[in-house]
N, C-alpha and C positions, 0 to 999 in steps of 0.2 A: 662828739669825739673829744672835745675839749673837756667836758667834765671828768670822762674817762682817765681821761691823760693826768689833769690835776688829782685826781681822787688815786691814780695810782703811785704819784712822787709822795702825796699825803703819808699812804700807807705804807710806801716802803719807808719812808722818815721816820717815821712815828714805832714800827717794828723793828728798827735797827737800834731807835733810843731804847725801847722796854727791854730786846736783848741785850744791850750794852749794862744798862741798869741792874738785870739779876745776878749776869755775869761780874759787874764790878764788887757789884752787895757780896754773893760768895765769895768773891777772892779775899774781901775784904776784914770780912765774918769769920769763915772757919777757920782760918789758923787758931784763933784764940776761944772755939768751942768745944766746951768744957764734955769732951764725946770722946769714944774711940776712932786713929786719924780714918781708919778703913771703914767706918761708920758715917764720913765727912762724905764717901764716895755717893753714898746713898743719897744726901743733901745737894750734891752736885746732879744727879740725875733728875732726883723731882725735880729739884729748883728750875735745870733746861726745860724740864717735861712741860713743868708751869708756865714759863714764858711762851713756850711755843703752842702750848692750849689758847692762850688768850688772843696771839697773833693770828691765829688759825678763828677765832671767834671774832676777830677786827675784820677779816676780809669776810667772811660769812654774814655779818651785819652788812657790811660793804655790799654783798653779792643781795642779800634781803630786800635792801630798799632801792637798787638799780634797777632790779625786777619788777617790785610791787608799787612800789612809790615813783619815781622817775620813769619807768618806762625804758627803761636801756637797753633791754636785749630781753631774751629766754634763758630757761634750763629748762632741759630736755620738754619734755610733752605735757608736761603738767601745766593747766592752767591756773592754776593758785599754788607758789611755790611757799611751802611753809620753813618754819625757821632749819627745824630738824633737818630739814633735806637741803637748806644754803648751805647748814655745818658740815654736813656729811661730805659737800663733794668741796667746798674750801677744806676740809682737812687731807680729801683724796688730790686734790690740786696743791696745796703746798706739800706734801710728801712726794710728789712725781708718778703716785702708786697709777693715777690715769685707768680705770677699771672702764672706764667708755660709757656708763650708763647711763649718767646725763654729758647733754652734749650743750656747752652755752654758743647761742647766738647773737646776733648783732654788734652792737659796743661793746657788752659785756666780754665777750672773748679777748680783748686787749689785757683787761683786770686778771682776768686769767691765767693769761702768760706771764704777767708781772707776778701774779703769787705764785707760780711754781719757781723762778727765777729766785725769790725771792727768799722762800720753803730751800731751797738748795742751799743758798748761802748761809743762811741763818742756822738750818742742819748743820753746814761744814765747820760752821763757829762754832756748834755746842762740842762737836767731838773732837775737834782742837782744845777745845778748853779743860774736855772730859778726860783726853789725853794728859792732859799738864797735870790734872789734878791726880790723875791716878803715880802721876810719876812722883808728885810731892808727898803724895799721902799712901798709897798702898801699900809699900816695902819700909814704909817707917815704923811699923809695928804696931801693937793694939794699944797702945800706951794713954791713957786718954793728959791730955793740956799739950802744951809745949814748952815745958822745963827745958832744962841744959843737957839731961840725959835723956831724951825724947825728940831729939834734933836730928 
């Protein structure tokens, strides 16, 4: 249970830097790309989308080798859990979507809970941020830079 425990402070740290990170680079970055601002919107979307593919791939290697290598728990009935199917239900477990198909057992369930926790908050940051950005850039018109008359 202790590896569990540290492997899941690891991961929420480690997911809260690469969100902080893309979210800081966008704020940072588009004001001054040379794009339409309502085309920035798009940039803000992938750019969360991207952070949160990778975090969703951090706990799904996490969930890979607690299964296959360590020994920490199950998912569902499968006796050899392949990568495809760690990604599948880490992305069903940080979304909250919970579809029941596979179900983790042992230690692994603690990880679990921590990446849905985790999937929620990191979701409620991107559409906080998604908000701001649509307020900055959607009604400012299609103008592309940020001149004096483009403000």
């Amino acid at each position: 249970m202790i590896v569990i425990g540290v492997l899941c402070i690891l991961l929420l740290v480690l997911t809260t830097i690469i969100h902080y990170e893309v979210l800081r680079t966008l704020n940072a970055r588009l004001p001054n790309m040379a794009i339409p601002r309502r085309t920035r919107l798009l940039v803000v979307i992938f750019g969360a989308f991207f952070a949160h593919a990778v975090e969703i791939l951090l706990y799904a290697l996490a969930i890979f080798l607690l299964v296959r290598v360590v020994d920490l728990g199950t998912l569902g009935d499968a006796p050899h859990l392949s990568l495809s199917t760690a990604l599948y239900f880490s992305a069903e477990t940080y979304t909250s979507l919970g579809y029941g198909d596979f179900l983790p057992r042992g230690d692994l369930r603690m990880l679990c809970g921590a990446e849905a926790l985790n999937g929620l908050l990191l979701i409620g940051w991107s559409v906080s941020y998604t908000y701001l950005a649509m307020e900055r850039f959607w009604n400012s018109g299609d103008s592309v830079g940020d001149g004096p008359g483009n403000r």
